[in-house]
DRENKEMI-70442 format. One line per 3 residues: number of its first residue (from 1); for each residue x, y, z of N, C-alpha, C. Coordinates in nm, 2 decimals. Last residue first. Example, Ala and Ser with C-alpha at 12.3 -4.5 7.8 and 13.67 -1.06 7.14 Angstrom:
2
2	1.28,-0.22,0.71,1.37,-0.11,0.71,1.29,0.00,0.79 | 1.32,-0.57,0.78,1.23,-0.45,0.78,1.32,-0.33,0.78
This chain:
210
210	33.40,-7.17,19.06,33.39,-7.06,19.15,33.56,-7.08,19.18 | 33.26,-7.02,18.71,33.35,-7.16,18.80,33.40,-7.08,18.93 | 32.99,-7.01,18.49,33.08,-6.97,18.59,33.15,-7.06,18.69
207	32.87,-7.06,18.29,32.96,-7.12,18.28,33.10,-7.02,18.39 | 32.69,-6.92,18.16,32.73,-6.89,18.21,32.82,-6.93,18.24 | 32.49,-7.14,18.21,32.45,-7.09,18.06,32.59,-6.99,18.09
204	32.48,-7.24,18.48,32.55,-7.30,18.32,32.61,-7.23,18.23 | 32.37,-7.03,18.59,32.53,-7.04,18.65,32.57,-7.15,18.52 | 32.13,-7.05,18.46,32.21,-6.95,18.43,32.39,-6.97,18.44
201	32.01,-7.24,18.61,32.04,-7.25,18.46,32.13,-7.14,18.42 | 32.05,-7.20,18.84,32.11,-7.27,18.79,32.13,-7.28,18.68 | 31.89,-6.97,18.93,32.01,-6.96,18.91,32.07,-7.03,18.88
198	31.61,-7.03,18.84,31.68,-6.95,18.74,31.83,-7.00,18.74 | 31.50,-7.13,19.09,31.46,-7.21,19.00,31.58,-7.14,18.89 | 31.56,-6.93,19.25,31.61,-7.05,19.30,31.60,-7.16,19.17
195	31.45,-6.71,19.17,31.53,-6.69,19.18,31.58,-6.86,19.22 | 31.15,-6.79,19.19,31.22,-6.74,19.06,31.35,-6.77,19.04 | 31.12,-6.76,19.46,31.14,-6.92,19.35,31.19,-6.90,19.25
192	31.20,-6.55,19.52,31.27,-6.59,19.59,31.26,-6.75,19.49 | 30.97,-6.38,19.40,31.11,-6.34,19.36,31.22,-6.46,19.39 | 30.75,-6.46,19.57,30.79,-6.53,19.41,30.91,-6.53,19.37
189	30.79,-6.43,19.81,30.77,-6.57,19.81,30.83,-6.59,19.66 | 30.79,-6.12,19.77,30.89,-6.15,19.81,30.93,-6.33,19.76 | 30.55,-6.11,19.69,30.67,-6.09,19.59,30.79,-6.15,19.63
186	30.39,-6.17,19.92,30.39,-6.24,19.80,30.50,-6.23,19.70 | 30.47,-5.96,20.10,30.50,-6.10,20.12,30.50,-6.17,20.02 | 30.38,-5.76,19.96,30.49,-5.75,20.00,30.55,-5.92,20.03
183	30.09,-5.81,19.97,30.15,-5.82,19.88,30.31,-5.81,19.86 | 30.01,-5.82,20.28,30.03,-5.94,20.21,30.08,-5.93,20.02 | 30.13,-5.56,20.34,30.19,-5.70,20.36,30.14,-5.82,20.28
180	29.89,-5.45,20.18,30.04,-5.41,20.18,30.12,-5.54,20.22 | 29.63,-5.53,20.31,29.68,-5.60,20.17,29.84,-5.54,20.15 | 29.70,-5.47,20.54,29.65,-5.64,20.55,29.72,-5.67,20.39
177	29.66,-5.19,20.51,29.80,-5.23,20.54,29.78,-5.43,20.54 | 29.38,-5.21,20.45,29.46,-5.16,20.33,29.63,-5.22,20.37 | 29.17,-5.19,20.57,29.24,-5.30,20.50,29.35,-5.32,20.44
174	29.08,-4.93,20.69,29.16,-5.02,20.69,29.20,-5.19,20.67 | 29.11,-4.77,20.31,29.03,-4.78,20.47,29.14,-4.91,20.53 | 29.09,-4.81,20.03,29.08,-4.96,20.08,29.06,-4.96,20.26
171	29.03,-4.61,19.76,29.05,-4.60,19.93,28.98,-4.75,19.99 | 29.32,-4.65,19.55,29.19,-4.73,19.56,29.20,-4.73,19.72 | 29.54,-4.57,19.31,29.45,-4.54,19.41,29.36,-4.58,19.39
168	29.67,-4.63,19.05,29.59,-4.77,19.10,29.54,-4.69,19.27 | 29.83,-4.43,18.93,29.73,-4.46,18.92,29.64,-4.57,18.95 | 30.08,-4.44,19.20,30.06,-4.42,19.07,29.90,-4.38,19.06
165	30.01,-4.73,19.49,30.10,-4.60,19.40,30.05,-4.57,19.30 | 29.77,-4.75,19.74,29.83,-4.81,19.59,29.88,-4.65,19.55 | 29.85,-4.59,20.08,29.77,-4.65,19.98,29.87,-4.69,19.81
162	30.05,-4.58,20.24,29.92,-4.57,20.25,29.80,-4.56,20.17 | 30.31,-4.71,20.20,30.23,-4.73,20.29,30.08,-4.72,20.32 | 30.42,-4.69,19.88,30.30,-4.67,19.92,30.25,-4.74,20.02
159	30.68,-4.58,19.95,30.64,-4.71,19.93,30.52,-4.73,19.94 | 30.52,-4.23,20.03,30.63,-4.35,20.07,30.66,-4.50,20.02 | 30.32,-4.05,20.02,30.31,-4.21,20.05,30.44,-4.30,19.93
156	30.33,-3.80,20.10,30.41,-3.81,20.02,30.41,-3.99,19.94 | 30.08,-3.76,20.22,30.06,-3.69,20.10,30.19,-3.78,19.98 | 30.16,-3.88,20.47,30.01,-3.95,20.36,30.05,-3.92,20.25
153	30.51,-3.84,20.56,30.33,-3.79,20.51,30.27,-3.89,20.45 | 30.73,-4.03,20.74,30.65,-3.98,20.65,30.49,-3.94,20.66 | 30.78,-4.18,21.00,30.85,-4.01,21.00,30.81,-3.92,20.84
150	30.60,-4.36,21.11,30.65,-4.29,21.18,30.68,-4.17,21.14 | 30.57,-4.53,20.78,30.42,-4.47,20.85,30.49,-4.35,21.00 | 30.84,-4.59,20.75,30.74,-4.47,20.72,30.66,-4.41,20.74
147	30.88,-4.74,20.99,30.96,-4.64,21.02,30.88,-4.53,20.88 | 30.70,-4.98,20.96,30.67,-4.94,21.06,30.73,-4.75,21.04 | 30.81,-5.07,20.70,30.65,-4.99,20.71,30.66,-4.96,20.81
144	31.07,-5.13,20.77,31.05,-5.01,20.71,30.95,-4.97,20.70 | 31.01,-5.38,20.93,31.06,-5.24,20.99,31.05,-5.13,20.91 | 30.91,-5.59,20.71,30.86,-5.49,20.81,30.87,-5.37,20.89
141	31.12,-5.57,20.55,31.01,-5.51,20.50,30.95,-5.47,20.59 | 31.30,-5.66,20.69,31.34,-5.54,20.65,31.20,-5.49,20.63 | 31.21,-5.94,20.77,31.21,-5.85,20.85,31.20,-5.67,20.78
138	31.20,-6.03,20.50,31.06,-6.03,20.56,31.06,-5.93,20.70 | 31.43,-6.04,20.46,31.33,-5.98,20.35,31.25,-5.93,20.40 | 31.52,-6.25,20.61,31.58,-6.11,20.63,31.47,-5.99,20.55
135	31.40,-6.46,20.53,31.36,-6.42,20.65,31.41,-6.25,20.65 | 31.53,-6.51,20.30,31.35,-6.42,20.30,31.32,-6.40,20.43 | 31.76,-6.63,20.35,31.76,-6.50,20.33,31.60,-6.41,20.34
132	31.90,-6.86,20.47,31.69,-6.79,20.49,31.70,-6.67,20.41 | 32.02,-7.03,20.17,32.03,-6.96,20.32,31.86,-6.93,20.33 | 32.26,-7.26,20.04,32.15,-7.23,20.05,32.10,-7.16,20.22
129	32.47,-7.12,19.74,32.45,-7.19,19.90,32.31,-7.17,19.97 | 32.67,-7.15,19.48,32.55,-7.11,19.59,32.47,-7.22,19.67 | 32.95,-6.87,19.54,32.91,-7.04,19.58,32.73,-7.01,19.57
126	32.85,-6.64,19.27,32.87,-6.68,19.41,32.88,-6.85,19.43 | 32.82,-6.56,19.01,32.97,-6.56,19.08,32.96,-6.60,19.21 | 32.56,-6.52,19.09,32.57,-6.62,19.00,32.73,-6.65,19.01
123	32.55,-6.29,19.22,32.54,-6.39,19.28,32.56,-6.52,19.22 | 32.55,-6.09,19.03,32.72,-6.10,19.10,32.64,-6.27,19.17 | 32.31,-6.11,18.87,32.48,-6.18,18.80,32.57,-6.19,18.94
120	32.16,-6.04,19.05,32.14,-6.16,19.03,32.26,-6.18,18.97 | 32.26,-5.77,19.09,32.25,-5.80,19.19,32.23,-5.99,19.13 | 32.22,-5.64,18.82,32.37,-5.66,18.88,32.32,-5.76,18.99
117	31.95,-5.72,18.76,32.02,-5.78,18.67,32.17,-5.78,18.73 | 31.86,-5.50,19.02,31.84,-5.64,19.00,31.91,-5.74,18.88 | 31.98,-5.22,18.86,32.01,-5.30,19.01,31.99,-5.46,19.01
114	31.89,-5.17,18.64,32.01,-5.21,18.61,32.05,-5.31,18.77 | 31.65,-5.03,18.62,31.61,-5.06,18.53,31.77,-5.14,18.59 | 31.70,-4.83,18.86,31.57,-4.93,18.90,31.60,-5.07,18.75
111	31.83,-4.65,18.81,31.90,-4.77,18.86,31.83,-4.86,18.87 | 31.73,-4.44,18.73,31.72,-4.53,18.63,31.80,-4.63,18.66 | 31.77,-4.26,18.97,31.66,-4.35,18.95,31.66,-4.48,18.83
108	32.04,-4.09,18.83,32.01,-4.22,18.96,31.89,-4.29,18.97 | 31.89,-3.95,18.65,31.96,-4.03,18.61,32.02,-4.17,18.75 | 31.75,-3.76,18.83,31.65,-3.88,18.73,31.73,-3.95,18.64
105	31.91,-3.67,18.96,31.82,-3.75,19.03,31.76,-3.81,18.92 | 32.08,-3.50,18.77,32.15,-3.62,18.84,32.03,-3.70,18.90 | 31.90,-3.32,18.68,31.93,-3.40,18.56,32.00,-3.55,18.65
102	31.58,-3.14,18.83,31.77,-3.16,18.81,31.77,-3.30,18.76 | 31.33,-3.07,18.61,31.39,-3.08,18.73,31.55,-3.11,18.72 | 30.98,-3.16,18.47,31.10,-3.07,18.50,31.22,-3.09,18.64
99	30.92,-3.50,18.50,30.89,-3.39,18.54,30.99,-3.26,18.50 | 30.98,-3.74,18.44,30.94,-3.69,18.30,30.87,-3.51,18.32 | 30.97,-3.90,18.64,31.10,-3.92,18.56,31.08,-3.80,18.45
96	30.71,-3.88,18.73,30.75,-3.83,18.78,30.89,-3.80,18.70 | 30.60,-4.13,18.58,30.54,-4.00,18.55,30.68,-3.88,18.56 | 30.58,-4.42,18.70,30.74,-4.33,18.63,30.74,-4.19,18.58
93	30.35,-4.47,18.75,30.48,-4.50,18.84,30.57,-4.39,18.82 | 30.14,-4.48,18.58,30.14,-4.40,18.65,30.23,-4.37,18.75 | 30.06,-4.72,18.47,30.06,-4.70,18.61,30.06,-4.61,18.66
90	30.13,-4.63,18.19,30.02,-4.76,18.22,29.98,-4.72,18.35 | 30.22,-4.30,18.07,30.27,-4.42,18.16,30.14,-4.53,18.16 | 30.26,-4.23,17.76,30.24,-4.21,17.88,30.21,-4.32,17.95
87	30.39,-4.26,17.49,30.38,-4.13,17.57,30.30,-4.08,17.64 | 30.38,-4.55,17.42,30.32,-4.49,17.37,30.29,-4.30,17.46 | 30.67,-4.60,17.46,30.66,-4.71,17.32,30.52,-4.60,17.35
84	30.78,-4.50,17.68,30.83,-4.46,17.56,30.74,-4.53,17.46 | 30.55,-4.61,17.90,30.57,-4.42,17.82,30.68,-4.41,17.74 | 30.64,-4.88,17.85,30.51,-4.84,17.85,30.50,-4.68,17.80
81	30.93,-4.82,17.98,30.89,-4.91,17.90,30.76,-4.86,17.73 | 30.79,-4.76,18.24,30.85,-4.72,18.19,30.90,-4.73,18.02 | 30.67,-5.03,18.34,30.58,-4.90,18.30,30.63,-4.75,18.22
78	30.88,-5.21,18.33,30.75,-5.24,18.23,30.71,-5.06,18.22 | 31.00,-5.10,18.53,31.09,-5.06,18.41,30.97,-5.10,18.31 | 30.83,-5.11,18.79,30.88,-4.95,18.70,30.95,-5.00,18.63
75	30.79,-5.37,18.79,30.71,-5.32,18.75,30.71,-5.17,18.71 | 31.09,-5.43,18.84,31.03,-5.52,18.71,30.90,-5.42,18.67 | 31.09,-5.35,19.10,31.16,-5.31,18.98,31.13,-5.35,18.85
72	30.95,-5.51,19.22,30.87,-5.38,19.23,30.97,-5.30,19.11 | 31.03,-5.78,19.22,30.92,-5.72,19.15,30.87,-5.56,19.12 | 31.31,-5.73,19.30,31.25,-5.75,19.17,31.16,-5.73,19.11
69	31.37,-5.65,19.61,31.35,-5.53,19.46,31.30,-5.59,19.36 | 31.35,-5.87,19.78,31.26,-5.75,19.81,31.22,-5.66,19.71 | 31.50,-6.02,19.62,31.39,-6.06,19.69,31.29,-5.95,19.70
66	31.77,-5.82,19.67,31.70,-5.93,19.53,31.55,-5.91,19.54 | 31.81,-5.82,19.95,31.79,-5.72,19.86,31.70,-5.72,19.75 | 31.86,-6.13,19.98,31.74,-6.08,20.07,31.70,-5.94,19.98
63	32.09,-6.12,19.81,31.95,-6.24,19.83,31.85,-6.14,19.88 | 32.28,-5.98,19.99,32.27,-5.98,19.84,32.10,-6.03,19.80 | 32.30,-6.12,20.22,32.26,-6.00,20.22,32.22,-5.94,20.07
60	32.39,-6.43,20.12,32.28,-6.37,20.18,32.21,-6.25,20.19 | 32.65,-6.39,20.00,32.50,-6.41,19.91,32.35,-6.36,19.96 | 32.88,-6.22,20.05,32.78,-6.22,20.14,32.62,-6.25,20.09
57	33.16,-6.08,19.95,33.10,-6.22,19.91,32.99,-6.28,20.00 | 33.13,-5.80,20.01,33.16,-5.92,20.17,33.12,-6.06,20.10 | 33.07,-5.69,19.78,33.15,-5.66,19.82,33.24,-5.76,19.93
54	32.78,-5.78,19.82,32.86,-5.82,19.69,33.03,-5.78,19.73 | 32.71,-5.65,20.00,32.70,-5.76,20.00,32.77,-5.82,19.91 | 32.72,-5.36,19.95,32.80,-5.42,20.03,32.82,-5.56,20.05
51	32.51,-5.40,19.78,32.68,-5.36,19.71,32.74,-5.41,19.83 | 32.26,-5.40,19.93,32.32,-5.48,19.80,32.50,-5.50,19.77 | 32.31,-5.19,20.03,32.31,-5.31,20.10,32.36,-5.38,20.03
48	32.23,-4.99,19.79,32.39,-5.00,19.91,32.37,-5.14,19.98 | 31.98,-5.08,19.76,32.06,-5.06,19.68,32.26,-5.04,19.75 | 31.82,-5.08,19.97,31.88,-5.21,19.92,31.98,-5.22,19.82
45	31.73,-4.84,20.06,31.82,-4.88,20.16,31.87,-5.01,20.09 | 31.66,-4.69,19.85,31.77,-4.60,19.91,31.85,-4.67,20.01 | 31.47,-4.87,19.79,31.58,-4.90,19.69,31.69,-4.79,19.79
42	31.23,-4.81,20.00,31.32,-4.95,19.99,31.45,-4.92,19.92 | 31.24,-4.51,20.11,31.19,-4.57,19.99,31.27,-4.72,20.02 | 31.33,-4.29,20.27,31.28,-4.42,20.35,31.21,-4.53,20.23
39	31.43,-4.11,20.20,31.52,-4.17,20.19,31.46,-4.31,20.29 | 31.23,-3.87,20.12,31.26,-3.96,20.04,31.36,-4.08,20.04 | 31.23,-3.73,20.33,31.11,-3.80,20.35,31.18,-3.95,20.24
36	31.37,-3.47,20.30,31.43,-3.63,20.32,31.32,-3.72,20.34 | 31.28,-3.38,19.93,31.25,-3.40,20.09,31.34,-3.54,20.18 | 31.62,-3.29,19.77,31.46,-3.31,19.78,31.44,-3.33,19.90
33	31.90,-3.19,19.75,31.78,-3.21,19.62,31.62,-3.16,19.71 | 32.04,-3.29,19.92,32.08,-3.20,19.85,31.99,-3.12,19.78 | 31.95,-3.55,20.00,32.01,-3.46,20.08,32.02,-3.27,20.05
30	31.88,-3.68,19.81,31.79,-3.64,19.86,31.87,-3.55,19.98 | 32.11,-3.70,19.61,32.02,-3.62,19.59,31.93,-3.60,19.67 | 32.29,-3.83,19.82,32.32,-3.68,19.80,32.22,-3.60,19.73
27	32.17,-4.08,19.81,32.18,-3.99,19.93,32.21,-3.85,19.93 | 32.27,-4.14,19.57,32.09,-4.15,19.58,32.08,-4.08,19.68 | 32.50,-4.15,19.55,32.44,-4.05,19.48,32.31,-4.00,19.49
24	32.55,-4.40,19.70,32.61,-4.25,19.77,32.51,-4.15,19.70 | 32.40,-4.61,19.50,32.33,-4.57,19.71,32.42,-4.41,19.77 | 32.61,-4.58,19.38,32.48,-4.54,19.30,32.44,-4.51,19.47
21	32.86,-4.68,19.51,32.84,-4.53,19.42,32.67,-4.47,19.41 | 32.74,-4.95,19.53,32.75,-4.87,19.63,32.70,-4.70,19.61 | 32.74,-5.01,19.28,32.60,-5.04,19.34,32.61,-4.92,19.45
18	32.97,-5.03,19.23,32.92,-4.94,19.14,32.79,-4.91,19.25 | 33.11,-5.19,19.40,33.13,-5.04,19.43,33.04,-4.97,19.32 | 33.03,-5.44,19.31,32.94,-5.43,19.43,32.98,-5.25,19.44
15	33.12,-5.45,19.00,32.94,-5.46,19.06,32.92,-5.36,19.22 | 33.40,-5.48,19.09,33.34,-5.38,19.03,33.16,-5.35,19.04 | 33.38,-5.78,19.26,33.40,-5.63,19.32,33.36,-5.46,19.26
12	33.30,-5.91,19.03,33.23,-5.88,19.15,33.28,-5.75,19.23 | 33.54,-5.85,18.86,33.37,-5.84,18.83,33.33,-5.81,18.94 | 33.73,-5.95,19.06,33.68,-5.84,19.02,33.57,-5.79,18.94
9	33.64,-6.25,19.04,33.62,-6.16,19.14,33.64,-6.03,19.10 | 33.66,-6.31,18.78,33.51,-6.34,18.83,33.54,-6.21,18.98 | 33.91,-6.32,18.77,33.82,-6.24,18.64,33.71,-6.23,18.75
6	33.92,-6.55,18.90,34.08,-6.40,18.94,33.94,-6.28,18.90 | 33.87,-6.76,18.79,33.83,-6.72,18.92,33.88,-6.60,18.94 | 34.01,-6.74,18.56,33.85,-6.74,18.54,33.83,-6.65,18.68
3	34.31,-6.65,18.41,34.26,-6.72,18.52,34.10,-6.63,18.52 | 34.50,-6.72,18.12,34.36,-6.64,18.18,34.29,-6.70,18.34 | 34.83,-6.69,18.14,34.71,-6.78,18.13,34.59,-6.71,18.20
């Protein structure tokens, strides 16, 4: 007899080691590959969090990840998107994908396009329960502006600590980290209703049983 719950967890466990895998690979290419400057990017640290969270049936840690990646992943796969349908980027984000170079790093990046879709299904397998998770959001985000602006360059701008990514440079002087948080903050706020408002209809449409 098919048992649902049985099904449901290994899903989940498969999700959360894939996620993981992807966070080992991401490390080996900056290890291996490129500047370590590159391992202070949000996704190097949410993308394994994530997995572990899904791993420790741990909505919360899962949640907070969510929160923090959707928009900013939503906005590289649009722009991405954008340079196939007309051969070249809107933003200016994803340029880089399209550089000469080794073939494993620009196949780990295209996690951007798959993380948040795993990360919202495993949760939808989850009790759901209601936590702060944006608190956690709201911390991470802060400590990691503090620890770029510390051990990264201008040149390399990092989650763009120091100014808009891509093609939206704009010398904003200092104002500029007022508007970083407060746009960080705001994604976070939206990601988080989106997410509250969604997961029910889904956990129907879906017809998951815990």
């Amino acid at each position: 007899m098919f048992n649902q719950k049985k099904a449901n967890h290994y899903v989940r466990i498969t999700l959360g080691i894939f996620l993981v895998i992807i966070g080992i690979l991401a490390f080996f290419n900056v290890f291996y590959y490129g500047d370590i400057s590159i391992i202070f990017w949000f996704c190097y640290l949410s993308v394994p969090l994530a997995g572990v969270g899904i791993l420790l049936n741990n909505s919360t840690l899962v949640k907070s990840q969510l929160y923090i990646l959707a928009i900013p992943d939503l906005i590289w796969t649009i722009d991405l998107i954008y340079y196939l349908l007309n051969g070249r980027s809107f933003l200016g984000i994803i340029d880089y994908l399209f550089l000469p170079g080794h073939i494993l790093p620009k196949i780990v990046t295209l996690q951007h396009i798959i993380t948040v879709p795993i990360m919202f299904y495993s949760l939808i397998l989850f009790k759901n329960e209601k936590t702060e998770s944006w608190k956690i959001s709201i911390f991470q985000v802060m400590l990691v502006f503090i620890l770029t602006k510390i051990f990264t360059s201008q040149e390399a701008n990092i989650n763009c600590v120091y100014n808009l990514c891509g093609s939206l440079y704009a010398n904003l002087g200092m104002l500029y980290p007022f508007l970083w948080f407060a746009m960080s903050f705001l994604m976070i706020y939206i990601s988080r209703i989106a997410f509250i408002k969604s997961h029910r209809f889904f956990t129907k449409f879906f017809k998951i049983t815990s």
